[in-house]
C-alpha positions, 0 to 999 in steps of 0.5 A: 746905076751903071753905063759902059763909057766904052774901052780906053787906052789911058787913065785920062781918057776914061776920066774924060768919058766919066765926066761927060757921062756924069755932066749929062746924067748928074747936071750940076751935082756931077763930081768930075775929075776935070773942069768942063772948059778943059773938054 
């Protein structure tokens, strides 16, 4: 599956809106890029 996240201005801000997107669609399975106390 695919989703626009949106258009961001750096790196880190696109790798947070990932996370967000993977913790809501993949709950615990999600691979992210940063903790979740860190967002």
């Amino acid at each position: 599956r695919r989703a626009l996240l949106g258009l961001h201005l750096d790196e880190e801000d696109a790798a947070r809106a990932y996370d967000r997107a993977a913790r809501e669609f993949y709950k615990s399975y999600a691979k992210c890029n940063f903790e979740e106390k860190e967002e």
